[in-house]
C-alpha positions in Angstrom: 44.0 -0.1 2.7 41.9 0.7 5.6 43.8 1.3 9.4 43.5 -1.2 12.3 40.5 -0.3 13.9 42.4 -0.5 17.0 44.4 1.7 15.8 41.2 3.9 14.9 40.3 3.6 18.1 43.2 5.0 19.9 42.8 8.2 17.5 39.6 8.3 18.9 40.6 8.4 22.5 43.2 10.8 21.6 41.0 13.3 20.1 37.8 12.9 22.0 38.8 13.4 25.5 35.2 13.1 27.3 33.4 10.0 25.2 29.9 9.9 25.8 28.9 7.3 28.1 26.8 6.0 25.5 29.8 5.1 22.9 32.3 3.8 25.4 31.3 0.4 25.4 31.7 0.3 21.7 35.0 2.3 21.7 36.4 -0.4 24.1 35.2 -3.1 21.6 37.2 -1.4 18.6 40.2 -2.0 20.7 39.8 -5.4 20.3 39.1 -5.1 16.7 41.4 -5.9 13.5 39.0 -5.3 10.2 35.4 -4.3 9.5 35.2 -8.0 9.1 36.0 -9.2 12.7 33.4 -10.6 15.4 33.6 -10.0 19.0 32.0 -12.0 20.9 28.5 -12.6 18.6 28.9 -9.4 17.7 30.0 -8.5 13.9 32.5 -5.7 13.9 30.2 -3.8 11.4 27.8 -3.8 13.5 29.8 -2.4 16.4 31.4 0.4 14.2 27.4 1.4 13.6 26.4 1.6 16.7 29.4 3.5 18.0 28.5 5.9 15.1 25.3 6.2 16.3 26.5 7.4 19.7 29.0 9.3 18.5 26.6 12.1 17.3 27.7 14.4 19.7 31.1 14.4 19.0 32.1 17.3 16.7 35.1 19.1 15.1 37.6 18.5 12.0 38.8 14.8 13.5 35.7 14.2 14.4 34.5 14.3 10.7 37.7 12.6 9.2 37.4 9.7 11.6 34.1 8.7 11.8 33.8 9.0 8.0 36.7 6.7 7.7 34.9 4.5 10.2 31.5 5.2 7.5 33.5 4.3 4.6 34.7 1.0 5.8 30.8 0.0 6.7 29.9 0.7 3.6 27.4 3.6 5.1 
């Protein structure tokens, strides 16, 4: 079974201390986030977990890899 991704998203603030500017907005949405199949706002929480990826580009290193392809694996990507 897949984590919160709230929960997700608190690993991510713990392990990626400067966020690019870029993925914040999207990182403050997974807060609000329960499953891959959530909505915020009109928003589908697939959609949001994409985007994020796609600003998260810069953001290397060992969690880095484990947690975004966590965040891959539940968007089917």
């Amino acid at each position: 079974m897949s984590r919160p991704l709230q929960t997700i998203a608190a690993d991510i603030e713990q392990h990626w201390p400067k966020v690019n500017y870029a993925a914040v907005p999207y990182l403050n949405a997974l807060f609000a986030l329960n499953s891959i199949n959530d909505k915020y706002g009109l928003d589908s929480a697939d959609g949001i977990v994409r985007r994020f990826l796609f600003n998260a580009s810069t953001w290397r290193g060992e969690d880095a890899k484990r947690i975004k392809q966590e965040l891959k694996d539940m968007a089917g990507l």
